[in-house]
C-alpha positions as CSV (number, residue, x, y, z in Angstrom):
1,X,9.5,30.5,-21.5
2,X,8.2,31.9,-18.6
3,X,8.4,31.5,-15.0
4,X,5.9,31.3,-12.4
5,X,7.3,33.4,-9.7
6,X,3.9,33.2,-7.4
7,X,4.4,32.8,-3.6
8,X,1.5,30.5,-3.2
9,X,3.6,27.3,-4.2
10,X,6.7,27.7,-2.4
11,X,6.9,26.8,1.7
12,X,10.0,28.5,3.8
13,X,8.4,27.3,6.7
14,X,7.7,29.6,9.9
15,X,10.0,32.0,11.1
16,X,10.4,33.0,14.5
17,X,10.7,36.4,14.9
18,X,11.9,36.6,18.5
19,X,15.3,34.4,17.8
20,X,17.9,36.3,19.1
21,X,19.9,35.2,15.8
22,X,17.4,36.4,13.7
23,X,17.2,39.7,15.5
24,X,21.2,40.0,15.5
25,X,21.3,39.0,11.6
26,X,18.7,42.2,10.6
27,X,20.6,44.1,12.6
28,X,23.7,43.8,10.8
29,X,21.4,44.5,7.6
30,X,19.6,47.3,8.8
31,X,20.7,49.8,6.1
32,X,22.0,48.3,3.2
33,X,21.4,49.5,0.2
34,X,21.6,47.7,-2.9
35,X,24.2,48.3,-6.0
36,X,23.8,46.1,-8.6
37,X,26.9,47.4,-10.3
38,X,27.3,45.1,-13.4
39,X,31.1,42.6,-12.2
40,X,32.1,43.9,-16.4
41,X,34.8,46.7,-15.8
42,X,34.0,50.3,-16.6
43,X,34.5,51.5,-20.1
44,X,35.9,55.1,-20.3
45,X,33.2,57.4,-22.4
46,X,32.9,61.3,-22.9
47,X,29.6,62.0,-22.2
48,X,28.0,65.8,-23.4
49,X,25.5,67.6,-21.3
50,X,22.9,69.7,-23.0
51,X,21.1,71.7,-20.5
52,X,19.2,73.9,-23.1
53,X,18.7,74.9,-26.1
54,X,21.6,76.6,-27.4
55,X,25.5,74.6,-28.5
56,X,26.5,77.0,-25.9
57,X,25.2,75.3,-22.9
58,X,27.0,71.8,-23.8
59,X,29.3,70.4,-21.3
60,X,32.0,67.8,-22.2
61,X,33.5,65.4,-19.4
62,X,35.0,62.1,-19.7
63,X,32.5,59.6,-17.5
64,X,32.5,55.8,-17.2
65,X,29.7,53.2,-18.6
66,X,29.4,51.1,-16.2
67,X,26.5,49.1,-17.1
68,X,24.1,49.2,-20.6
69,X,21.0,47.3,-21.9
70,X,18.6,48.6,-24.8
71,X,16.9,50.9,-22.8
72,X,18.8,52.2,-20.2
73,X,22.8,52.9,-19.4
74,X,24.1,53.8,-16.0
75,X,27.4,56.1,-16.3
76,X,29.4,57.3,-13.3
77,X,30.5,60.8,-13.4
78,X,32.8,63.0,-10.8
79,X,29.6,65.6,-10.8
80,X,26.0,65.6,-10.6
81,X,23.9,65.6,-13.8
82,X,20.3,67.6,-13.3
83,X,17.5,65.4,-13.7
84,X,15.7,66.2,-17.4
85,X,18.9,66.5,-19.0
86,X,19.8,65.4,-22.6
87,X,23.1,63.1,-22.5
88,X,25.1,61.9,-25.4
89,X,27.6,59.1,-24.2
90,X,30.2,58.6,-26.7
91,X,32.7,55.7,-26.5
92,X,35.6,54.4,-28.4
93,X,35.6,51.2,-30.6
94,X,38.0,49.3,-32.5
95,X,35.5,50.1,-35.5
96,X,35.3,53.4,-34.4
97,X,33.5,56.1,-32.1
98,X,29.8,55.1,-31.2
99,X,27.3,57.6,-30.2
100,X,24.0,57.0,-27.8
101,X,21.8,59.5,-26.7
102,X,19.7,59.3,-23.5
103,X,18.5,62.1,-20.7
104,X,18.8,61.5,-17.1
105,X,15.7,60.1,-15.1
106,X,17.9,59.2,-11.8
107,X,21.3,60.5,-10.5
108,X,22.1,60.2,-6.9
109,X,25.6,60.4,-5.1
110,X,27.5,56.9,-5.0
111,X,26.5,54.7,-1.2
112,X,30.3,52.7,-1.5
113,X,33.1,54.1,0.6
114,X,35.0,54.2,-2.7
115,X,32.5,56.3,-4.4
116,X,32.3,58.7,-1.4
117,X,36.2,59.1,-1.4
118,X,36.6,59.9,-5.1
119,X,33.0,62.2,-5.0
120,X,31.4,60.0,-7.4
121,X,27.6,60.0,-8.6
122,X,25.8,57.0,-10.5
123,X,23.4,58.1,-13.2
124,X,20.6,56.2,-15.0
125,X,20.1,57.6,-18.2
126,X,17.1,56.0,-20.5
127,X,18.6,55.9,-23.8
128,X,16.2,57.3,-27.2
């Protein structure tokens, strides 16, 4: 079932881009950024960082899973993760541990005052 999203259908009508309103609105706008943080709460996970080749460069630290589909998981940690790296994100289940793997292709610091004050970064790992 698809949707036709074109623009050539739909009418918002003219806008007039010297109302004061208009002007005072994208003001209050002007930089926003968007988080599209999933309203499910975080699930505590230990995620394991392998930044080489070698068991000995494996770093353990608990994270949260804060959002997951079936390619991609975003997990907030209290440190950044390098770009490249390999992540495996375990988390507990009633049935037992379960175990994805996934390397980072984004991490960037955390844009709510919240995540500021608690030094948190958001990372998008693409799981396989």
């Amino acid at each position: 079932m698809g949707h036709d999203k074109s623009r050539s259908s739909v009418s918002v009508g003219t806008v007039d881009w010297s109302d004061p309103d208009l002007d005072a609105l994208l003001q209050k706008v002007d930089g926003w950024r968007l988080d599209n943080r999933s309203d499910h709460p975080p699930q505590e996970v230990q995620i394991h960082i392998s930044s080489g080749w070698t068991s000995n460069s494996v770093v353990s630290k608990p994270a949260q899973l804060i959002w997951m589909d079936e390619q991609t998981m975003v997990v907030v940690t209290r440190f950044p993760v390098p770009q490249g790296d390999h992540v495996r994100v375990d988390s507990q289940h009633a049935d037992g541990t379960r175990t994805v793997w996934g390397w980072l292709v984004e991490g960037r610091e955390g844009s709510r005052a919240g995540d500021r004050e608690q030094g948190l970064f958001l990372n998008k790992l693409r799981i396989g």
